[in-house]
C-alpha positions in Angstrom: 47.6 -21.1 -8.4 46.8 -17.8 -6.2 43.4 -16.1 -7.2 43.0 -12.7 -6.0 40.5 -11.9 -3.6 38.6 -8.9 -3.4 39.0 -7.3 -0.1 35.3 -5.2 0.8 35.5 -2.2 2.6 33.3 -1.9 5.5 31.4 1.3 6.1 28.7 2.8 7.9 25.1 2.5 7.0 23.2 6.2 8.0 19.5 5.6 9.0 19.0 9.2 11.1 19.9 12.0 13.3 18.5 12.1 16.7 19.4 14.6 19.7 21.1 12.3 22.5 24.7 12.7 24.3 25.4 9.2 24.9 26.5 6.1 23.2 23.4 4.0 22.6 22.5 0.4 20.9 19.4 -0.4 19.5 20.2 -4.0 18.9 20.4 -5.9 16.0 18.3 -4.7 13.5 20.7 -3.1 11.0 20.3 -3.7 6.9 21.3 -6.7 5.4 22.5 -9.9 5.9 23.0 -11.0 9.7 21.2 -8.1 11.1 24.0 -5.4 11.7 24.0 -3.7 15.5 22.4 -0.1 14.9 24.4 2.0 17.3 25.3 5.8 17.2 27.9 8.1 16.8 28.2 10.8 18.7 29.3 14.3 18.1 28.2 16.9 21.4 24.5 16.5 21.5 23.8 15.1 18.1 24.3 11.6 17.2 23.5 9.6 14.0 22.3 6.1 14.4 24.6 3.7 12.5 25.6 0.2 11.5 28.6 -1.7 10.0 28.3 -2.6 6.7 30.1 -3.4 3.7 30.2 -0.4 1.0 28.0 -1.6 -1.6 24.8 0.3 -3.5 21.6 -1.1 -1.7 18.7 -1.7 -4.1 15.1 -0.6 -3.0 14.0 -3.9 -2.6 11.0 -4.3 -0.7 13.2 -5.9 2.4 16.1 -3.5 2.6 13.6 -0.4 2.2 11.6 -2.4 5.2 14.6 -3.2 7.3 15.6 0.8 6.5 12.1 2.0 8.0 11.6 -0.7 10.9 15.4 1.0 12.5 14.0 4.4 12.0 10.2 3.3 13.5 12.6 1.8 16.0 14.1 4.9 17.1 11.6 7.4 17.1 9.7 5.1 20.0 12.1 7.5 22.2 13.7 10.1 19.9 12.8 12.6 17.7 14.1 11.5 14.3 15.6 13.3 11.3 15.5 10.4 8.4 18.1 10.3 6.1 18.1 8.9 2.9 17.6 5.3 2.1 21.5 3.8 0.9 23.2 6.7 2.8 26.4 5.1 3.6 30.0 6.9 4.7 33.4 5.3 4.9 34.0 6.1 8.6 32.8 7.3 11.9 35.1 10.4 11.4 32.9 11.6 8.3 30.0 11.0 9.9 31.2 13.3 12.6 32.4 15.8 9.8 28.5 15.7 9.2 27.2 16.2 12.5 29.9 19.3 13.1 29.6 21.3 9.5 25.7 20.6 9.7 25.2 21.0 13.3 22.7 24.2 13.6 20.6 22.9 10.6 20.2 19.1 12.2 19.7 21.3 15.5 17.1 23.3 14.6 15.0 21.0 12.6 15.3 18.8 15.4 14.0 21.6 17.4 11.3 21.8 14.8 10.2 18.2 15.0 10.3 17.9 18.5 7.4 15.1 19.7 6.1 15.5 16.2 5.1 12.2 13.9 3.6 12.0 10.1 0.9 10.1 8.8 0.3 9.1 5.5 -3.6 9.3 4.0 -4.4 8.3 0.1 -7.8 8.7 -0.7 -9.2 6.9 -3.5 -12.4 6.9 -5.4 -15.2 4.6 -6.6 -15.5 6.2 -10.0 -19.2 4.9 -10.1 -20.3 5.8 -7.7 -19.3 8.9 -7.8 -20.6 9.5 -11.5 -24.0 8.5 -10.0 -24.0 10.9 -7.3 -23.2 13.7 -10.2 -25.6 12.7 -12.0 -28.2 13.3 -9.5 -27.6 16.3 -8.4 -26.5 17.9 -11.8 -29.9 18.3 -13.6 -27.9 19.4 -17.4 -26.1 16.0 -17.0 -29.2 14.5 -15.7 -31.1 15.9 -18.7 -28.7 15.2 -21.3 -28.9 11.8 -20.1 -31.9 11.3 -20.1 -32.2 12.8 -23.8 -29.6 10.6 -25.6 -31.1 7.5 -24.0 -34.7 8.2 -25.3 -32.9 8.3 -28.6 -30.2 5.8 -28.4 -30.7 5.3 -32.0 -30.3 8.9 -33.1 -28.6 10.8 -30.3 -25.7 12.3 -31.9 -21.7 11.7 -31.6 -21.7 15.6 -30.3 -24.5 14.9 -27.6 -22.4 11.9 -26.4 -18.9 13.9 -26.4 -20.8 16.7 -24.8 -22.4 14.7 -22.0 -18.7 12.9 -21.5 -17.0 16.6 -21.2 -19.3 17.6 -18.7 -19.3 14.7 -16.8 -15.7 14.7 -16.7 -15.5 18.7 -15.7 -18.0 17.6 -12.6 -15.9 14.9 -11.5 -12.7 17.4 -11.3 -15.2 19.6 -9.3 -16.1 17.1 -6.9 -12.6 15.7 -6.4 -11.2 18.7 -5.7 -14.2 19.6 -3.1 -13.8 16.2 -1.5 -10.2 17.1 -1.1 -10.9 20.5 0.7 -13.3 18.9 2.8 -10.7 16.0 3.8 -7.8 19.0 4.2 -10.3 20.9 6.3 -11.5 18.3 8.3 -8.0 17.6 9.5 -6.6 20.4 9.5 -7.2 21.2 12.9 -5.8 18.3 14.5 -2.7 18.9 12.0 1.0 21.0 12.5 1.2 20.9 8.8 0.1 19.2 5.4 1.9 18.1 2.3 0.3 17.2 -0.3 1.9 14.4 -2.9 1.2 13.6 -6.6 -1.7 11.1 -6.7 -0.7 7.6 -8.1 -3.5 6.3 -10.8 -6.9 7.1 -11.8 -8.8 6.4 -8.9 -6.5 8.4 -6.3 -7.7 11.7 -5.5 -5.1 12.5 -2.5 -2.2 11.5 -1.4 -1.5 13.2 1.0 1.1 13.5 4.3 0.3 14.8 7.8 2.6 16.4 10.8 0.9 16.3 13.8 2.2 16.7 17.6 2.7 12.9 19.6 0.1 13.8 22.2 -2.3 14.4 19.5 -2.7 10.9 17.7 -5.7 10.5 19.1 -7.1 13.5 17.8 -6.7 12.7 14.4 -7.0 9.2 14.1 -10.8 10.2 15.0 -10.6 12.9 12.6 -9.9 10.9 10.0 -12.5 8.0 11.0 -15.3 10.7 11.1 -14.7 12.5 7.9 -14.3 8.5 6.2 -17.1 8.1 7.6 -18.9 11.2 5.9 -17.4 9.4 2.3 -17.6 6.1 3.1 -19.6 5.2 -0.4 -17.9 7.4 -2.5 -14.2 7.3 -1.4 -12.2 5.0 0.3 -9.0 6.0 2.6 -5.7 4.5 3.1 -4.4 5.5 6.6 -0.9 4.9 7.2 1.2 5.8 10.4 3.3 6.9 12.6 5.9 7.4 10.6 9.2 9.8 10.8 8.6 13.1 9.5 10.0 12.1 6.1 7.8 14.6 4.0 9.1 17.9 6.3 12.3 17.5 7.2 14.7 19.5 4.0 17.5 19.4 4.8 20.1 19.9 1.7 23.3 17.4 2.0 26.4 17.6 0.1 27.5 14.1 0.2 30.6 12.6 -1.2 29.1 9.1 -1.9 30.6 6.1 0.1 30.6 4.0 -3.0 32.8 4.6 -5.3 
């Protein structure tokens, strides 16, 4: 008895745009199983760096989204990188040169943009205690309220307590936001440009992304040590790095999607 058997259709796998006239390989690093070869395909001067793979919706697990970022971390050792999307796949080389020739002055200029630039990624997180403590210090109504309702913890009232807790909590919004000016300022010398992200949790106060020049890594990885340093028992920092420029590069894509 015959079974059919599905035939898959191989595509091409889209991890960025670099400037570079001539056919290169980077090896074989590519997603998934048996570690595709990432090549490119050129069109002129622009080329997007590619591999074979079967058309198929790639989850976010933690090792595609890794094997996705080591190609592009990859790359950008010798190119200036425009990341695309993670799962950006096409059906052929053709529509990936379609790409490259309808979007050419926009991949061109942003390229231009980029040039020998590199993002870092900084979260900033606090130790809520600590922190409270300091306040309290230096805040002499807190400090006095505080010192009130404990003298009488027996007949302090419910609006003393909800009054101490609003103004400890409008404090705490001051002081974040100051130790995020301070951090902003600090680095902001050493910095093209800043984005700043949503903070994740309670304790995160920034999250935060960097573009700054190649030559200039120096620079702000002692920026950033000094200014820790400054905060080093009220906050803590998460310094990540050198990335891609993933939080400035906009470009807007109409893509037919490879998967159908």
């Amino acid at each position: 008895m015959n079974e059919d058997v599905a035939v898959v259709e191989e595509g091409k796998y889209v991890y960025c745009i670099i400037k570079n006239s001539r056919q290169r390989d980077f090896g074989q690093i590519g997603i998934g199983e048996g570690s595709n070869v990432v090549y490119t395909v050129q069109y002129g001067d622009l080329a997007a760096v590619v591999s074979d793979t079967p058309i198929r919706i790639y989850d976010p697990t933690r090792e595609n989204v890794l094997a996705h970022e080591f190609v592009n971390e990859t790359v950008m050792r010798e190119y200036t990188v425009i990341p695309m999307s993670f799962g950006t796949l096409f059906r052929t080389e053709d529509d990936i040169v379609e790409l490259l020739k309808s979007t050419y002055q926009a991949f061109d200029d942003v390229l231009e943009k980029m040039k020998d630039k590199i993002e870092f990624g900084l979260k900033v997180l606090w130790d809520r205690d600590r922190v409270v403590a300091t306040i309290e210090e230096q805040n002499e109504e807190i400090r006095r309220l505080r010192d009130e309702i404990d003298r009488n913890a027996q007949s302090s009232t419910y609006f003393a307590r909800m009054q101490l807790g609003r103004l400890i909590e409008a404090a705490m919004e001051d002081a974040g936001n100051q130790y995020v000016r301070d951090i902003h300022e600090a680095l902001k010398p050493v910095a093209v440009a800043s984005r700043s992200n949503k903070p994740i949790g309670d304790r995160m106060i920034l999250n935060a992304a960097y573009l700054v020049d190649r030559d200039r890594e120096k620079n702000f990885d002692d920026a950033v040590k000094e200014i820790s340093r400054k905060y080093e028992s009220l906050l803590s920092f998460k310094y990540t790095g050198p990335w891609p420029p993933y939080n400035f590069v906009n470009i807007k894509l109409k893509l037919e999607k490879a998967t159908a």
